[in-house]
C-alpha positions in Angstrom: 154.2 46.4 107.2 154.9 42.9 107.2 157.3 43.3 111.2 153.7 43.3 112.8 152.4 40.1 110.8 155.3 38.4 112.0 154.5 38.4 115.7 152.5 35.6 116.1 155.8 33.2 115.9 157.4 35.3 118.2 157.6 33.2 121.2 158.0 34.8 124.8 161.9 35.9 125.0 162.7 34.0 122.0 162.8 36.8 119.4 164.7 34.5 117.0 161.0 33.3 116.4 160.2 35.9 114.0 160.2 34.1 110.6 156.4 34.7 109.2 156.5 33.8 105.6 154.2 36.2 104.3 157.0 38.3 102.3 158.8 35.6 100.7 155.6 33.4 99.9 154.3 37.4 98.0 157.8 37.4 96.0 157.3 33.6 95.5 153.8 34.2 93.8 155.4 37.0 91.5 158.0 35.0 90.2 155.7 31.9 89.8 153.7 34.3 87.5 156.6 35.2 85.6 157.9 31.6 85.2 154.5 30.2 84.1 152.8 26.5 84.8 153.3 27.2 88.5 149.3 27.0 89.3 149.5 25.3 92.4 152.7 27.0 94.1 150.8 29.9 93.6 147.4 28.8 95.3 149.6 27.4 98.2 151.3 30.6 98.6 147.9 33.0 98.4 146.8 30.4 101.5 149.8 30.5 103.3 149.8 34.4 103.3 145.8 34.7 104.0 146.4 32.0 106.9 149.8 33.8 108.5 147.9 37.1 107.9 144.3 35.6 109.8 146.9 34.0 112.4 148.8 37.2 113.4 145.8 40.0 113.5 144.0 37.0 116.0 147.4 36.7 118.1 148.0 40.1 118.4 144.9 40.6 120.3 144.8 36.8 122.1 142.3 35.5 120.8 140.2 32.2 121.8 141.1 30.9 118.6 144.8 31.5 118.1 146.1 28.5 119.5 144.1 27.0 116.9 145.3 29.3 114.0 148.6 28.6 114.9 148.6 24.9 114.5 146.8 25.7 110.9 149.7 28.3 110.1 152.1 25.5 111.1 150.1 23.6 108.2 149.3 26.1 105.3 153.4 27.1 106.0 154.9 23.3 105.4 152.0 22.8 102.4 153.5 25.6 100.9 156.8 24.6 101.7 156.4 21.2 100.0 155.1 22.6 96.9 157.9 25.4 97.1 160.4 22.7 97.2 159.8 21.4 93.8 161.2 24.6 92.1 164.0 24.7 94.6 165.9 25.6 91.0 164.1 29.3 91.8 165.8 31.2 93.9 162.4 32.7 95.4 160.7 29.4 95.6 163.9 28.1 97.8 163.5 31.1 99.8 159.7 30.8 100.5 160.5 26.9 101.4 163.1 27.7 104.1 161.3 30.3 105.6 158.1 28.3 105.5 159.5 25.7 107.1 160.9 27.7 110.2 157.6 29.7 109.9 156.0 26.4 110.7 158.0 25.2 113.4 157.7 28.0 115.4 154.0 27.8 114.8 153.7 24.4 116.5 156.0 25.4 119.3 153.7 28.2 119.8 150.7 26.6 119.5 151.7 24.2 122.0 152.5 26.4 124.4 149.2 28.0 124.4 
């Protein structure tokens, strides 16, 4: 499921690329919801995942807009990160933060490169 949402980081011969955060940022939200008070970690995580999810269907078929997309995946994945961050105490929120963050660097890299 989530091995063809990860293509659009996947750079050409770089398959090291291939860090979408969509997974962890799902098993962020659930344990957000179990630790309570968590609101906005969770709405940065639903928007990561909608935006890595929007940028990956477009990429897989080259669209006109997935430069674009990329560049906003690069941003909904270090929002998220930032917010993640806070509760690096949580073991899924550190994980969702790491993988944001390389989700989002290979996003710009991507993006630039057309």
């Amino acid at each position: 499921f989530f091995s063809s949402r990860r293509r659009h980081t996947r750079l050409q011969g770089d398959w090291s690329s291939d860090v979408c955060s969509s997974d962890l940022c799902l098993a962020c939200i659930d344990a957000c919801l179990k630790a309570g008070d968590r609101q906005e970690c969770i709405r940065r995580c639903m928007d990561c995942v909608d935006v890595c999810t929007a940028c990956a269907n477009v990429s897989t078929r080259k669209g006109f807009v997935s430069k674009a997309l990329k560049a906003v995946c690069a941003q909904a994945c270090d929002h998220c990160a930032e917010e993640c961050e806070k509760h690096a105490d949580d073991k899924a929120c550190k994980a969702c933060a790491e993988r944001c963050r390389a989700c989002a660097r290979c996003c710009r890299a991507a993006a630039k490169a057309g």
